[in-house]
C-alpha positions in Angstrom: 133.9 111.3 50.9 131.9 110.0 54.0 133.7 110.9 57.2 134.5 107.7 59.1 133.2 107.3 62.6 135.7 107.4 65.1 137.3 103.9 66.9 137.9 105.3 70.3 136.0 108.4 72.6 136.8 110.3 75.4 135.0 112.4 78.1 135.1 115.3 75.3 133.3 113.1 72.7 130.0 114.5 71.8 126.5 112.1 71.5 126.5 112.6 68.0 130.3 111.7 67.8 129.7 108.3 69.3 126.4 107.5 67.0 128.1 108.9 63.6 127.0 106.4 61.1 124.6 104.2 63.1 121.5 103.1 61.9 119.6 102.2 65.3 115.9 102.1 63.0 113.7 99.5 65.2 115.8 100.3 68.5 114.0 101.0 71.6 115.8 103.4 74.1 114.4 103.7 77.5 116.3 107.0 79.5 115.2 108.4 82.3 115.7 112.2 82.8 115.3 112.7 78.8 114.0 116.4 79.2 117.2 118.2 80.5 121.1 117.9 80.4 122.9 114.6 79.3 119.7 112.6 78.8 118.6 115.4 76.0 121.5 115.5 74.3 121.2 111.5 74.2 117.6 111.5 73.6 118.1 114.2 70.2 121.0 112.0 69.0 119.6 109.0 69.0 116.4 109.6 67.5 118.8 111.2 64.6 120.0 107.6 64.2 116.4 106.3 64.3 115.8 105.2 67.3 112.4 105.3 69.6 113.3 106.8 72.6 110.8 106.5 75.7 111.7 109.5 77.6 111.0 109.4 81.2 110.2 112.3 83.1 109.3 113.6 86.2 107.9 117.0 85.1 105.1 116.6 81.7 104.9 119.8 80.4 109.2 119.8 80.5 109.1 116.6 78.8 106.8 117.9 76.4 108.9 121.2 76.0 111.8 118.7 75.2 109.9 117.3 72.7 109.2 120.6 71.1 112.6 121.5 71.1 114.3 118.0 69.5 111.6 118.4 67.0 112.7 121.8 66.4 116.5 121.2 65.8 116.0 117.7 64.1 113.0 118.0 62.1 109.3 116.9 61.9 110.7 113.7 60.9 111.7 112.9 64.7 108.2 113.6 66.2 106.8 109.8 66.1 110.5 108.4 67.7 109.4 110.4 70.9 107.5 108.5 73.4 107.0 110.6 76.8 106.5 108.8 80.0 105.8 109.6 83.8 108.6 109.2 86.2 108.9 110.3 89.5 112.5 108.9 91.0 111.3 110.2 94.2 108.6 107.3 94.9 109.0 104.1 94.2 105.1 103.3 93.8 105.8 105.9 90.6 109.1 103.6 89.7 106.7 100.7 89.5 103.8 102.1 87.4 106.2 103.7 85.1 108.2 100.1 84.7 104.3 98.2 83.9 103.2 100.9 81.6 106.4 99.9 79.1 106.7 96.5 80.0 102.9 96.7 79.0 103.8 97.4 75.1 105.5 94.4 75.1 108.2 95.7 73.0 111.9 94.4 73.0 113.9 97.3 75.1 117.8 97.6 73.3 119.0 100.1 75.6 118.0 101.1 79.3 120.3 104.7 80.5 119.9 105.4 83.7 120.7 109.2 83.9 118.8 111.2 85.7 119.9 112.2 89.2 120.7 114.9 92.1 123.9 116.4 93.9 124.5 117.9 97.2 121.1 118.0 98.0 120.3 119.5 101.8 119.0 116.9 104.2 115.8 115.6 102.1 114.1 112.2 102.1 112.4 110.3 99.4 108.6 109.2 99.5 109.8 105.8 100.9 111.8 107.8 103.5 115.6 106.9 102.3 118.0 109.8 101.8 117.2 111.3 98.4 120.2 111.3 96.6 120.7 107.6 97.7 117.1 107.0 96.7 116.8 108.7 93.5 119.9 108.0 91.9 120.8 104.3 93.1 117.4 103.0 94.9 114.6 103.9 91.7 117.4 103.1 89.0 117.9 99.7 90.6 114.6 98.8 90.9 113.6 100.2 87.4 116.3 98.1 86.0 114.9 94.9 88.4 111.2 95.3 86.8 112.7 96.3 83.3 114.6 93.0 83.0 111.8 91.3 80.8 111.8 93.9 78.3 115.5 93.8 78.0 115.4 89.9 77.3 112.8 91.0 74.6 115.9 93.2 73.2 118.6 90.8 73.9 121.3 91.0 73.6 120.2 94.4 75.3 122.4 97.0 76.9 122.0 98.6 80.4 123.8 101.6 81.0 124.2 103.1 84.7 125.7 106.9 85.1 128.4 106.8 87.6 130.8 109.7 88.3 133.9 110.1 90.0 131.9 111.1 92.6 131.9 107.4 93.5 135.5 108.3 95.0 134.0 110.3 97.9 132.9 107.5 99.5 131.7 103.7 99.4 128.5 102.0 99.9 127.9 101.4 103.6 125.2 98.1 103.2 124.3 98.7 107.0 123.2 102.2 107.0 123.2 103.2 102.9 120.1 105.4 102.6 118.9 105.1 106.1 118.1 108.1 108.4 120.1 106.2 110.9 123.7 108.2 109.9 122.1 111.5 109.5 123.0 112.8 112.9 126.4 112.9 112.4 126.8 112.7 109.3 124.8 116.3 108.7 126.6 118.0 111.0 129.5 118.7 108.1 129.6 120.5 104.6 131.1 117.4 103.3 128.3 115.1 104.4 125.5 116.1 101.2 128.6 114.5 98.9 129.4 111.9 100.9 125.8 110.9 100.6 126.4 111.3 97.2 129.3 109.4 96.6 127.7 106.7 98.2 124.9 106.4 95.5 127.3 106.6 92.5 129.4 104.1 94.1 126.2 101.8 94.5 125.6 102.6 90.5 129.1 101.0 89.5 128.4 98.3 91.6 125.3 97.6 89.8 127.0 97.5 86.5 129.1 94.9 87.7 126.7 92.5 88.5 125.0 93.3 85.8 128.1 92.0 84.0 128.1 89.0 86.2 125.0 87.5 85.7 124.1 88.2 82.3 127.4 88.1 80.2 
């Protein structure tokens, strides 16, 4: 007897868990950070299911090992559901080429996951100049999801899914200074300071998802 797929999850449910019977053939999956950590796991689950994934990555030849290594556990079968592309989180110019080179395929998008990201970081800046964990995992991701928009009406009704943590308790998003150099004074001079910085970005993330919610609902 075929094992029913479970109605409810939790923070121990595993990728393939949550996909168990789902037939996501003709689904296109845009995550970014597909080459290590949760966005593998999501990446090699999904393609089970039959989904494309376009696996954005900073570093080539890691995406490429990634590759290798889904192929490896899942089969040769997989190989053509893997689409690498170039993402540096870091530069914005890069958030933009990477956003016209799939909305250039002119394909419908089903699912954006915004994973990738950085924690407790020493004092670094971005290409643009904003604090890099403010930058990387709020800044790119929102303007990724800005530029992605018409290739998720192409896969509505589409899905956008934004990694928070509860590191969004540390602290909230400060509009005035949020990823400016302008609070780095003081705001280095503690250990606490690289999470607060932190916290801030994952706080912007949920905030995204909420207007997200708002406005297309």
């Amino acid at each position: 007897m075929a094992s029913q797929r479970p109605t409810s999850f939790s923070k121990a449910s595993t990728a393939d868990e949550v996909l168990q019977g789902l037939d996501l053939k003709g689904t296109n999956v845009f995550i970014t950070g597909a080459n290590t950590g949760l966005g593998f796991e999501c990446t090699r689950a999904l393609v089970k299911t039959g989904a494309h994934v376009y696996m954005a990555c900073r570093n080539s030849s890691k995406c490429t090992q990634a590759i290798a290594d889904i192929v490896q556990i899942e089969g040769e079968a997989v190989k053509d559901l893997l689409h690498p592309l170039s993402l540096d989180l870091n530069s914005l110019k890069s958030v933009r080429a990477c956003a016209k080179e799939f909305n250039d395929l002119q394909i419908p998008l089903s699912v954006l996951m915004n994973n990738a990201g950085m924690i407790a970081l020493p004092k670094t800046l971005t290409a643009d100049g904003f604090e890099a964990q403010y930058g990387v995992n709020f800044l790119a991701h929102f303007l990724l999801t800005i530029l992605l928009t018409v290739s998720l009406a192409r896969g509505a009704p589409s899905r956008v899914i934004n990694l928070s943590s509860e590191g969004r308790k540390i602290a909230d998003v400060d509009i005035a200074t949020a990823g400016t150099t302008a609070i780095y004074d003081k705001a280095w001079s503690s250990y606490w300071s690289k999470f607060q910085f932190y916290g801030q970005g994952k706080s912007a993330m949920a905030l995204i998802n909420v207007e997200l919610s708002r406005r297309y609902q």
